[in-house]
Backbone bond lengths (Angstrom), bond angles and torsions (degrees), N, CA, C in turn:
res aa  C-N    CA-C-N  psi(-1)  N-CA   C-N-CA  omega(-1)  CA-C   N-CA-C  phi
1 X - - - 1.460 - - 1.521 110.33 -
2 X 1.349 130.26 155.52 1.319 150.30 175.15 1.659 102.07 -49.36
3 X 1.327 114.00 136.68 1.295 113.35 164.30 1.795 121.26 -71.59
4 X 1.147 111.23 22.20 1.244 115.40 -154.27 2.118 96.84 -137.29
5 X 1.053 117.69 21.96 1.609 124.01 168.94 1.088 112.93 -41.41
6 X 1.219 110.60 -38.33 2.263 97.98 -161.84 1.778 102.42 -71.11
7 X 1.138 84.13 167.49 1.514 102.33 -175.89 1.508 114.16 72.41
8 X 1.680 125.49 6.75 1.400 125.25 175.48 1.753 123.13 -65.43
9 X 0.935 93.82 162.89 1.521 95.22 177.87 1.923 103.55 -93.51
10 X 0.735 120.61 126.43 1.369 112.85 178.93 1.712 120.94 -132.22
11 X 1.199 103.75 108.67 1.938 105.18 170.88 1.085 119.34 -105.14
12 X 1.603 116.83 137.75 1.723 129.31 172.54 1.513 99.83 -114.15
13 X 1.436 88.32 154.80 1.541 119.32 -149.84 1.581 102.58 -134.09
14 X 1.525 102.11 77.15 1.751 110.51 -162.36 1.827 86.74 -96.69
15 X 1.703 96.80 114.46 1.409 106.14 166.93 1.457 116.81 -103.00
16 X 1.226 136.96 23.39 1.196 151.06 -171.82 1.054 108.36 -89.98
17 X 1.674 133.36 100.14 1.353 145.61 169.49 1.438 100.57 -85.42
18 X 1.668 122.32 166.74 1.341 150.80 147.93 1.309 91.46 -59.64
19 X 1.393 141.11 122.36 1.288 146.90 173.41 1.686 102.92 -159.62
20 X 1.653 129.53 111.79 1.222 148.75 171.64 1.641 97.46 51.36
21 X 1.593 117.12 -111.87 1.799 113.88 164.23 0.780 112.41 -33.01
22 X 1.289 125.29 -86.32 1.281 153.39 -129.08 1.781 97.09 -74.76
23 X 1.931 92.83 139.03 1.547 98.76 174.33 1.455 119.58 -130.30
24 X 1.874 102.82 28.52 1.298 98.45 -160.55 1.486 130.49 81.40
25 X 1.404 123.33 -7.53 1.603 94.78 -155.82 1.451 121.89 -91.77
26 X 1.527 101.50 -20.65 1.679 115.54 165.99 1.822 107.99 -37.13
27 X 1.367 92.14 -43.29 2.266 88.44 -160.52 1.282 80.75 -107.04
28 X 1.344 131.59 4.58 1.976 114.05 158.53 1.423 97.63 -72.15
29 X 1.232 132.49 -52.55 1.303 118.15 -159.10 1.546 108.59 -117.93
30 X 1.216 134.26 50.07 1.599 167.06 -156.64 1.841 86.02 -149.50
31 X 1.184 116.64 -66.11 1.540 117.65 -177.81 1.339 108.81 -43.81
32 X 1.657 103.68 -67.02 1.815 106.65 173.59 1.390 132.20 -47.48
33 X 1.299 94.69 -35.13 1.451 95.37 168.67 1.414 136.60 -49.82
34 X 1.580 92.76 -55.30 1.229 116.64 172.78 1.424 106.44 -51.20
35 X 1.734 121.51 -78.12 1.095 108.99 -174.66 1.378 139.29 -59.75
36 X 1.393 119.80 0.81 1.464 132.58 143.19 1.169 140.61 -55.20
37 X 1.639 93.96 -54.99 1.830 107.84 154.57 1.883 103.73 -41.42
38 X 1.147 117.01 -83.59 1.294 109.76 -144.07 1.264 90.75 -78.17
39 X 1.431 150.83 -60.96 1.384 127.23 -154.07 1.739 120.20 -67.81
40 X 1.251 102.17 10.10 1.725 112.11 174.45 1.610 98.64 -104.64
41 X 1.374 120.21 -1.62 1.567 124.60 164.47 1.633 106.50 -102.16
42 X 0.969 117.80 11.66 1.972 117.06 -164.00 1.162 133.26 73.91
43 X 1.570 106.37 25.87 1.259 105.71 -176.42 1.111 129.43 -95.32
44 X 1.570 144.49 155.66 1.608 115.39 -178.23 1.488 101.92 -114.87
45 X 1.067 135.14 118.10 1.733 160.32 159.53 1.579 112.41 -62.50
46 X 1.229 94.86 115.54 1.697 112.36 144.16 1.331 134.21 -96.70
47 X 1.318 139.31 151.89 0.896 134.74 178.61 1.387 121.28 -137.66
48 X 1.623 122.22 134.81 1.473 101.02 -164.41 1.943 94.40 -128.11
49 X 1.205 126.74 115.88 1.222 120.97 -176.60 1.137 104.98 -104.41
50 X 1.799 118.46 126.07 1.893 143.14 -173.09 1.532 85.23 -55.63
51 X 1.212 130.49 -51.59 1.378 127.59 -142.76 1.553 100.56 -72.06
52 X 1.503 113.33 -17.77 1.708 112.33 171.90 1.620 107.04 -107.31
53 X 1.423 109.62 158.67 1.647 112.32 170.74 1.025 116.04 -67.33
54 X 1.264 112.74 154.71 1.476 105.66 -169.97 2.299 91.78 -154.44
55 X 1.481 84.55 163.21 1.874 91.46 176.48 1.154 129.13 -109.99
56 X 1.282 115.62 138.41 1.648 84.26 -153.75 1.237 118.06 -97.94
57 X 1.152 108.03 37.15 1.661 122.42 -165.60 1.505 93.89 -113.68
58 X 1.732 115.23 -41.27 1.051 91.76 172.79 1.748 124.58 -103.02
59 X 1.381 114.76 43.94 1.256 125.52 -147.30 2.006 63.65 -119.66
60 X 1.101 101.88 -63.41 1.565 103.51 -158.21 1.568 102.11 -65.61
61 X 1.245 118.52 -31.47 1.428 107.05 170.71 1.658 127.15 -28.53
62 X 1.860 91.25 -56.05 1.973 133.65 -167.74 1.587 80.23 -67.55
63 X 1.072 148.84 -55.62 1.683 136.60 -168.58 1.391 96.98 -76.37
64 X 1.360 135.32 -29.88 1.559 106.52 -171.69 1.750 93.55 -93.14
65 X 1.247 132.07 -7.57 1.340 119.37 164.74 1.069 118.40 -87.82
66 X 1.299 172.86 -13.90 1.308 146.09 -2.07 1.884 97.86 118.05
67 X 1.206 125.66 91.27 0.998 133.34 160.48 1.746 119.31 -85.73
68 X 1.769 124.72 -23.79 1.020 113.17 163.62 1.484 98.80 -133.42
69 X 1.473 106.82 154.34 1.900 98.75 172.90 1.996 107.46 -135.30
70 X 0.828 82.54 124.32 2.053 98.13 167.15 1.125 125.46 -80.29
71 X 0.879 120.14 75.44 1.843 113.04 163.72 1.126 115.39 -54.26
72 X 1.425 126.55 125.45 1.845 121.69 -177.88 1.757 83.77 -117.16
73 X 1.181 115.34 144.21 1.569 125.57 166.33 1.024 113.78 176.59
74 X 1.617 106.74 142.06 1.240 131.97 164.50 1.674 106.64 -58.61
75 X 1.809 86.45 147.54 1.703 92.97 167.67 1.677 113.02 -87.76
76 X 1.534 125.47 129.76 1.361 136.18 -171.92 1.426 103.55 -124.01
77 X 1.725 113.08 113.44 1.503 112.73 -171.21 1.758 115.43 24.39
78 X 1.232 103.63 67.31 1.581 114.28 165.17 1.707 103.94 58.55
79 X 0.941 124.81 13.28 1.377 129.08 160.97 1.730 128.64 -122.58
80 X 0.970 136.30 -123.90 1.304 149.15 -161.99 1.767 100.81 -139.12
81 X 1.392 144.14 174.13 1.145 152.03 159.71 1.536 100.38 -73.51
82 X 1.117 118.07 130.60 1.622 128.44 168.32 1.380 104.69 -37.09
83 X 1.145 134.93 -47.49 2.002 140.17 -168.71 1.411 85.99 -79.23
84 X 1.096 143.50 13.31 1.744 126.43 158.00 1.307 119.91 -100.55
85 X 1.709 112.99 -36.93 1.019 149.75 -170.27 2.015 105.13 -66.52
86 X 2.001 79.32 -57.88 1.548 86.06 174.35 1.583 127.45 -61.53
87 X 1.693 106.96 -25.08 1.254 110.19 -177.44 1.626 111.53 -84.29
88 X 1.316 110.28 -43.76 1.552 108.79 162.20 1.455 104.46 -29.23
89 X 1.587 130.50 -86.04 1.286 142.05 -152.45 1.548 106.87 -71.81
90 X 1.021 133.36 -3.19 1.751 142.15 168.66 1.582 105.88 -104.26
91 X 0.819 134.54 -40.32 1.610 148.62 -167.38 1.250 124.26 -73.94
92 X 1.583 104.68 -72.19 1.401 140.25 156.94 1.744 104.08 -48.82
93 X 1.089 116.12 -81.19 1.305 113.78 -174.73 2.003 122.03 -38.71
94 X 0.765 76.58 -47.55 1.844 90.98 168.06 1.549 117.11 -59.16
95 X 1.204 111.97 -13.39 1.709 121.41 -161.57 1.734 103.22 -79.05
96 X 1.369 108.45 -27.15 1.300 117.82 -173.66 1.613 103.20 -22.92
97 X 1.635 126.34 143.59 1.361 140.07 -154.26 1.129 132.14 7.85
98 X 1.703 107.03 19.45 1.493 112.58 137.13 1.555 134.71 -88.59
99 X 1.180 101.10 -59.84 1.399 108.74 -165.11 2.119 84.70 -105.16
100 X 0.995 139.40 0.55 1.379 130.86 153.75 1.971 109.77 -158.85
101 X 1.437 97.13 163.60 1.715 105.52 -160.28 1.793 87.91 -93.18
102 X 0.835 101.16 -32.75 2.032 106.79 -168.93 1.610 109.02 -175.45
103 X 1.411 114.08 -149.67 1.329 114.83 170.37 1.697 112.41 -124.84
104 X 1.152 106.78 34.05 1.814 117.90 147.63 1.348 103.66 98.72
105 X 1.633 104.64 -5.16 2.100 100.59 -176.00 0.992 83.32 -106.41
106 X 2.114 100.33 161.72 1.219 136.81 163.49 1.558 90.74 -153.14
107 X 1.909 92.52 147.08 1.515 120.68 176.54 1.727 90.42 -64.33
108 X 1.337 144.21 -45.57 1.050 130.74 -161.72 1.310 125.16 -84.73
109 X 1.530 114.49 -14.92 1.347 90.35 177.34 1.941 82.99 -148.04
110 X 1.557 102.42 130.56 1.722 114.01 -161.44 1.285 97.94 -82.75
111 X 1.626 133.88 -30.90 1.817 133.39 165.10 1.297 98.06 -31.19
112 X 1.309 150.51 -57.10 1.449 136.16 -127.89 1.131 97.50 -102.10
113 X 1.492 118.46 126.70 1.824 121.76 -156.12 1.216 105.86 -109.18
114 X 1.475 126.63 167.35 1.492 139.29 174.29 1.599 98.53 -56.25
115 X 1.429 96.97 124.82 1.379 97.12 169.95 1.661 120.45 96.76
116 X 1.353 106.14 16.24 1.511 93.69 -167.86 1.648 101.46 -131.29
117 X 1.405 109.86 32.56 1.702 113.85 -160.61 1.285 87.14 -115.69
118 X 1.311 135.32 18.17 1.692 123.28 171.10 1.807 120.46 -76.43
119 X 1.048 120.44 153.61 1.478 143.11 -168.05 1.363 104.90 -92.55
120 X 1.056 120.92 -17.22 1.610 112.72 -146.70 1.568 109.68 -114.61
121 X 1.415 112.15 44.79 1.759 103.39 -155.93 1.864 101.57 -86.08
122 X 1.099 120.22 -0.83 1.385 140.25 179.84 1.619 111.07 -75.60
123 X 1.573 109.31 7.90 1.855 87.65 -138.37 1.559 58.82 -146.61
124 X 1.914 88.01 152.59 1.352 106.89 178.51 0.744 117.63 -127.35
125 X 1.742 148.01 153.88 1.810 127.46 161.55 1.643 98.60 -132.33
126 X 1.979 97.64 167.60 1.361 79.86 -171.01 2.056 80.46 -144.62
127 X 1.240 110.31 128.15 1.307 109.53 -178.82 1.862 119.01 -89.09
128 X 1.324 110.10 127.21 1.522 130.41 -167.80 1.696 109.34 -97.36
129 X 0.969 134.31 68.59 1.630 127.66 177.28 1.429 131.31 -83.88
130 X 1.189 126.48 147.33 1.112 145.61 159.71 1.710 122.00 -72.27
131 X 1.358 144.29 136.62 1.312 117.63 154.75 1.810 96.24 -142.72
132 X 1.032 111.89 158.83 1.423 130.36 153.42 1.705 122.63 -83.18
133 X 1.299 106.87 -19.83 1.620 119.32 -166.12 1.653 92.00 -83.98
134 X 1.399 156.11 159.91 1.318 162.37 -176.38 1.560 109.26 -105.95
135 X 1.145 127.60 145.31 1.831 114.29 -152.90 1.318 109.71 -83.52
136 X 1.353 117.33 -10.44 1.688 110.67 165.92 1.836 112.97 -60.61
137 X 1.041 105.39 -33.52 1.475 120.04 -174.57 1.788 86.15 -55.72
138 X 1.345 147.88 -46.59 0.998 144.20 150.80 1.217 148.02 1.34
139 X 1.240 87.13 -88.55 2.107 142.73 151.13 0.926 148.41 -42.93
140 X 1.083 101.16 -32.34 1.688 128.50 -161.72 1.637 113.09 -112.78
141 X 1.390 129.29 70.87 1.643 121.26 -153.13 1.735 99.04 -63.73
142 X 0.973 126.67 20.98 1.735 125.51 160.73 1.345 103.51 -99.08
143 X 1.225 135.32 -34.94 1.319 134.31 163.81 1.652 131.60 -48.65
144 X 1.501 112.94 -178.07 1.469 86.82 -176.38 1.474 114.22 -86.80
145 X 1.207 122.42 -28.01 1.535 119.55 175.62 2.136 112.92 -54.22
146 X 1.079 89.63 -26.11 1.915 102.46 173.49 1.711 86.96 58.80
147 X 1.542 109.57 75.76 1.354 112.83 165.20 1.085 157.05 55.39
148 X 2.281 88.58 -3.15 1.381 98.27 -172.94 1.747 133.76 -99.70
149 X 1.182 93.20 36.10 1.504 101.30 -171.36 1.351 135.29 79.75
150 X 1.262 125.80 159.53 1.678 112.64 147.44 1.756 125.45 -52.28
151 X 0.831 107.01 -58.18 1.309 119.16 -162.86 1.210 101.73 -74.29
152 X 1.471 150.33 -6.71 1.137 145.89 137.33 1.630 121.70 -67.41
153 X 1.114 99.87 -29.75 1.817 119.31 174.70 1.591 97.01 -62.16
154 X 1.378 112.16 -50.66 1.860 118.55 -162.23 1.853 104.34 -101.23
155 X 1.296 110.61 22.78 1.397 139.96 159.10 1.454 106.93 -11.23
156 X 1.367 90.54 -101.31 1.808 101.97 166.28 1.522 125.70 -40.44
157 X 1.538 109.21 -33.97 1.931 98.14 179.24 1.489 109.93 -88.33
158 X 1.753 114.50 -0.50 1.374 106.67 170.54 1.298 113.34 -90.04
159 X 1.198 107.39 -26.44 1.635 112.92 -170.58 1.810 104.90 -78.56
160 X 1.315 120.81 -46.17 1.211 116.43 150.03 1.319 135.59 -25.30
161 X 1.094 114.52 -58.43 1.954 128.51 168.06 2.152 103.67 -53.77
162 X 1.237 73.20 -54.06 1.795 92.22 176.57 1.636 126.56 -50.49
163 X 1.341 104.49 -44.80 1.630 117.83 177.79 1.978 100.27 -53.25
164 X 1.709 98.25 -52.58 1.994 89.65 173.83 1.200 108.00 -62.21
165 X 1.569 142.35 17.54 1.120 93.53 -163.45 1.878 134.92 106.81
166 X 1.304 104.55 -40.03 1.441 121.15 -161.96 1.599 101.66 -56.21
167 X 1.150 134.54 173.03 1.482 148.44 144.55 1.553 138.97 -93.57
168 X 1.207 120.33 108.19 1.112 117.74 -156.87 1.817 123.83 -67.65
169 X 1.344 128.21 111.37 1.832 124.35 -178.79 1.201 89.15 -90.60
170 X 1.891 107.01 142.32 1.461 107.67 179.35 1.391 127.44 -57.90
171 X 1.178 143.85 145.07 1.218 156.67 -178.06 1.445 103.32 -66.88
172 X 1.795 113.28 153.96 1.469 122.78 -160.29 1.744 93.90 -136.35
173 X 1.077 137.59 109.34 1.294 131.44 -178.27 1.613 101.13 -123.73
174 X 1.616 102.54 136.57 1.550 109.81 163.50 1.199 108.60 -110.09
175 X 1.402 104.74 156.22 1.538 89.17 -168.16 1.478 84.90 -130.39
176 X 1.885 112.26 178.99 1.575 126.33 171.85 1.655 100.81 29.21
177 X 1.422 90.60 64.40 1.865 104.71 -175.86 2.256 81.26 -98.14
178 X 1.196 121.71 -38.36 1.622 83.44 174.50 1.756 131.28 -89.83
179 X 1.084 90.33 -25.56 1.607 106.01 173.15 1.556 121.12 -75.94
180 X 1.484 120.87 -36.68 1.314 98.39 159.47 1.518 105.18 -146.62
181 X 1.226 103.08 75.17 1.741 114.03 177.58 1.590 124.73 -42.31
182 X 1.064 128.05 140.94 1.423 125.55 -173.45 1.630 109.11 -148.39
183 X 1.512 113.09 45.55 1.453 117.60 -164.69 2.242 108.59 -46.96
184 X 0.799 84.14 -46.14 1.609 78.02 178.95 1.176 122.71 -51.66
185 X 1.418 125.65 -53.24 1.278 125.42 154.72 1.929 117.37 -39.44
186 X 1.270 97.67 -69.22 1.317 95.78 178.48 1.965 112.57 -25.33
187 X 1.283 92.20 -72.11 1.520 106.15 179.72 2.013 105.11 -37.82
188 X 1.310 82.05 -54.25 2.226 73.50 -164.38 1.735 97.50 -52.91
189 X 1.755 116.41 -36.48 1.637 115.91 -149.48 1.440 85.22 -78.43
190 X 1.505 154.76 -37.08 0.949 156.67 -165.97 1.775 101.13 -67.68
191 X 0.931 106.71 -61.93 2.077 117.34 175.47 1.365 88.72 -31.28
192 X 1.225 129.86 -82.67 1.567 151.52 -122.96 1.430 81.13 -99.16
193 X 1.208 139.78 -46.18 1.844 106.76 173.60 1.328 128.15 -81.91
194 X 1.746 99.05 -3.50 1.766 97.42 168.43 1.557 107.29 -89.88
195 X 1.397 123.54 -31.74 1.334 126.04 152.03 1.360 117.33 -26.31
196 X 1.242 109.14 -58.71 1.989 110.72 -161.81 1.580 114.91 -96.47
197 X 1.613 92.74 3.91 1.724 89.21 162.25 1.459 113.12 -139.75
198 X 1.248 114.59 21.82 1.437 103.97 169.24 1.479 93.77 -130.10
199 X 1.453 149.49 163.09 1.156 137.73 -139.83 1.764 90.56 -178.10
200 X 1.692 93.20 139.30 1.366 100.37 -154.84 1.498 106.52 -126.08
């Protein structure tokens, strides 16, 4: 990141519902964090929580103000919670000649590739996960992920951010968050990677 962060606009994107276990509280206070981190640098924070209604007019407003954005979420059957998914595809979709011009083709000239018609090259996001699965499950191409990482796993929600345009901040994954939880840690490793990529 730019040595030059303060004064950003910054929105988190807490997809963490009350769902069976789970009560949210990892990306309740993953959120705080965050917004502690940066508004003790000058930053001003939004916050948009799935678990409340929200419009998506003014959801899309918060992304075109919004110089960096956080997705915090739990992993839900190897994906995201449906209310993230839904807000991507309601949100995003609406952005048309804001936050992107088209999807990067023209009949006139065949160079200009799928995917390269986004608006948003100013704008950053940085994805926050949850998992139950343990990170060898990852890592390990005998495992079930067959070696391919997170960030190949979260494929589609990068390439999504990507279609505007956006810039990618490295990704923060906890892993075997129910089987052998270690929230304190979590909390300090979360400080120290918003520390070492946002720069003050």
């Amino acid at each position: 990141m730019s040595s030059n962060d303060s004064g950003k606009h910054i929105l988190i994107i807490n997809s963490a519902v009350p769902f069976l276990l789970s009560k949210g509280g990892l990306h309740q206070r993953f959120t705080e964090i965050a917004t502690e981190y940066f508004q003790s640098h000058g930053c001003e924070v939004k916050i948009t929580m799935l678990k409340d209604e929200y419009k998506t007019e003014e959801e899309l407003a918060k992304i075109v103000w919004a110089d960096i954005i956080i997705v915090s979420t739990p992993a839900w059957c190897m994906s995201v919670p449906w209310h993230l998914k839904k807000y991507i595809d309601e949100v995003f979709s609406s952005g048309y000649g804001v936050l992107l011009k088209n999807d990067g083709r023209t009949r006139k000239d065949s160079s200009k590739k799928y995917g390269s018609g986004g608006l948003s090259q100013n704008k950053k996001y940085m994805i926050v996960s949850t998992w139950n699965a343990p990170e060898e499950s990852f890592t390990d191409p005998n495992q079930l992920f067959e070696g391919k990482g997170i960030d190949n796993v979260w494929i589609w929600l990068h390439k999504a951010f990507q279609f505007m345009g956006m810039q990618k901040v490295p990704s923060i994954t906890f892993y075997d968050v129910v089987k052998d939880t270690q929230a304190e840690k979590y909390f300090t490793d979360y400080k120290s990677h918003l520390e070492n990529n946002f720069k003050f």
